[in-house]
C-alpha positions as CSV (number, residue, x, y, z in Angstrom):
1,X,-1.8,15.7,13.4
2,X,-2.2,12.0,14.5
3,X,-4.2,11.9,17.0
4,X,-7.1,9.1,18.9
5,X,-10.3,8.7,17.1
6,X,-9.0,10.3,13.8
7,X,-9.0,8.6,10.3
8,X,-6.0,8.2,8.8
9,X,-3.4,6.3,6.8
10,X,0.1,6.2,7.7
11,X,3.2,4.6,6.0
12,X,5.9,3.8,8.5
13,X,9.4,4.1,6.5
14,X,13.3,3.4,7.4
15,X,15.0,6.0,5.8
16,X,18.1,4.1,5.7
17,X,16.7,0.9,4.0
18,X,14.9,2.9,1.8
19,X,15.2,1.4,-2.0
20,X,13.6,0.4,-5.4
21,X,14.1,-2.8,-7.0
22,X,13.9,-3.0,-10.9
23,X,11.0,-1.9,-12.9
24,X,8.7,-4.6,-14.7
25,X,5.3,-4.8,-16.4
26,X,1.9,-6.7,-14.7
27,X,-1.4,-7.9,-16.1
28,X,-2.7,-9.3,-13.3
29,X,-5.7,-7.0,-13.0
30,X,-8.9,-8.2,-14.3
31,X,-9.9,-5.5,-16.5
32,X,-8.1,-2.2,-17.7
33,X,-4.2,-1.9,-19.1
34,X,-0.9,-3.2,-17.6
35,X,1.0,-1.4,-15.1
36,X,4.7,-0.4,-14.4
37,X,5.3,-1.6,-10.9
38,X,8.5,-2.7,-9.1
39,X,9.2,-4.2,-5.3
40,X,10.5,-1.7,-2.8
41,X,12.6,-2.0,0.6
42,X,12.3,0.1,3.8
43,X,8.6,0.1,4.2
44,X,8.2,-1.4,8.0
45,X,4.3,-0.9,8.5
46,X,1.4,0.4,6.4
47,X,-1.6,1.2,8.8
48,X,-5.1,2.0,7.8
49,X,-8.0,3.5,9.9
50,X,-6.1,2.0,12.9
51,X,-5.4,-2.0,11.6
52,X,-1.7,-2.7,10.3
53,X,-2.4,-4.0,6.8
54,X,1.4,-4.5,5.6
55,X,4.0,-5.2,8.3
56,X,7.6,-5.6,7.6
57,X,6.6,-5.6,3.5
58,X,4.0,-8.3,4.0
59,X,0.4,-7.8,3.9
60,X,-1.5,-9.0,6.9
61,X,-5.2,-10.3,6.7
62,X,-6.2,-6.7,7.6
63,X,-9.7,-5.4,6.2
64,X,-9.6,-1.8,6.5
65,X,-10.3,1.5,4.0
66,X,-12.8,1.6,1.8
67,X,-12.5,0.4,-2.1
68,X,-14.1,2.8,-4.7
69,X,-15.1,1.6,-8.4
70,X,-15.8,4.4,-10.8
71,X,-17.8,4.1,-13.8
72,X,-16.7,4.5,-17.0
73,X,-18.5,5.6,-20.1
């Protein structure tokens, strides 16, 4: 239920521009291994706790969630 005063992350999609583009490796993190990632189409708005932090598949200046780092051993 969305609803006023709620937390909660949506993805707002358009089901018929909905698609993948092709599959490459990164190392742009600054510690741990490379990851499989690829670009994607159809995504019009991610929102976060109420601020829009990607609109029309470009990230805004939007602070908003909450990072967690876990320690490893």
């Amino acid at each position: 239920m969305i609803r006023l005063g709620a937390a909660a992350d949506l993805v707002l999609l358009d089901r018929r521009q909905l698609a993948t583009g092709p599959v490459r490796l990164e190392r742009d993190l600054p510690i741990g291994p490379a990851a499989l990632v690829f670009d994607q189409e159809g995504c019009v708005a991610t929102i976060v706790s109420g601020r829009i932090v990607v609109d029309d598949g470009e990230s805004t200046d939007a602070a908003a969630g909450t990072v967690y780092h876990f320690a490893s051993d």
